[in-house]
C-alpha positions in Angstrom: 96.6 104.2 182.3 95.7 101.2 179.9 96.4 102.2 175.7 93.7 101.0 173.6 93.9 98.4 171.1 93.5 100.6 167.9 96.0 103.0 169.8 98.4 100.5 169.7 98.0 99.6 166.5 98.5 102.6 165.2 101.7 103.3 167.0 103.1 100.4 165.7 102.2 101.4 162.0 103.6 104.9 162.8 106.5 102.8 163.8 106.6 100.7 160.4 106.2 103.8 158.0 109.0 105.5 160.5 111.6 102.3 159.9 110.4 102.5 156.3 111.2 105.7 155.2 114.6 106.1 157.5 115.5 102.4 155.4 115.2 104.3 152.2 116.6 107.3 152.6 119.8 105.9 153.8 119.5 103.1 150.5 120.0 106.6 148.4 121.7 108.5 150.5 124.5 106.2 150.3 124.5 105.8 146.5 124.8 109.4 146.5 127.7 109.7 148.8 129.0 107.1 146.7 128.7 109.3 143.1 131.3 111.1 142.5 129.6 113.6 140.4 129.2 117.0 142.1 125.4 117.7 143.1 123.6 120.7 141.1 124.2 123.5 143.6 128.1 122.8 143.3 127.9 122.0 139.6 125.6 125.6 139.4 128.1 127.5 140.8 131.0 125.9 138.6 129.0 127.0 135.8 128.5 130.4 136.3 132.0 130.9 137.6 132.9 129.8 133.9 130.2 132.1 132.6 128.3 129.4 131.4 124.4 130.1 131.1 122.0 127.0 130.1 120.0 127.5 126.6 117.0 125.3 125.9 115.8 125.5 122.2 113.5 123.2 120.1 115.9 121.4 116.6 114.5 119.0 114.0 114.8 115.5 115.0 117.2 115.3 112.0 119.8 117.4 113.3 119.8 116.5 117.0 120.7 112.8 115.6 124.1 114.2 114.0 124.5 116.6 116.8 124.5 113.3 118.6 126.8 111.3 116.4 129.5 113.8 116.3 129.3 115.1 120.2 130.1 111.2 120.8 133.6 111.5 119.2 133.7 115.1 120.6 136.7 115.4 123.2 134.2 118.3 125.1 130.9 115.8 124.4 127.8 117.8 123.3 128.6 121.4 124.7 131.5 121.7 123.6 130.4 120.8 119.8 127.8 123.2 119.8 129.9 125.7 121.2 132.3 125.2 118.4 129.7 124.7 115.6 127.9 128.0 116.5 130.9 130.0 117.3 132.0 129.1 113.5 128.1 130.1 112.3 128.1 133.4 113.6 131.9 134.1 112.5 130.5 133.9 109.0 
């Protein structure tokens, strides 16, 4: 039994798309494997092993710029200043 022209056609586009898509997965796939940074699921459960819950909260502009400056020169980067910086706050 004989395909069709436009049957053709579009099995060879399926193809395309197919090869396409399988070409970019792997690109990132790769640069994943790659990363040595632990994905979220791991890095979620290394978090709430520690106990460590995330805390979203709006702060003037002002303030996030010298959060910024001194969580550079921070050895524990920006969680560990805040951590500090509001432990001290509530202790009075």
């Amino acid at each position: 039994m004989a395909m069709k022209k436009t049957d053709l056609e579009k099995n060879k586009a399926k193809k395309l798309s197919n090869a396409m898509n399988m070409s970019t997965a792997d690109r990132f796939g790769k640069a994943a494997a790659a990363d040595p940074k632990l994905d979220r699921r791991e890095q979620r459960k290394l978090d709430q092993a520690q106990g460590l819950v995330a805390f979203a909260c709006k702060l003037n502009g002002e303030l996030v710029e010298e959060l910024k400056t001194r969580a550079a020169t921070h050895p524990e980067g920006m969680s560990g200043l805040l951590d500090e910086v509001i432990k001290r706050g509530l202790a009075g």
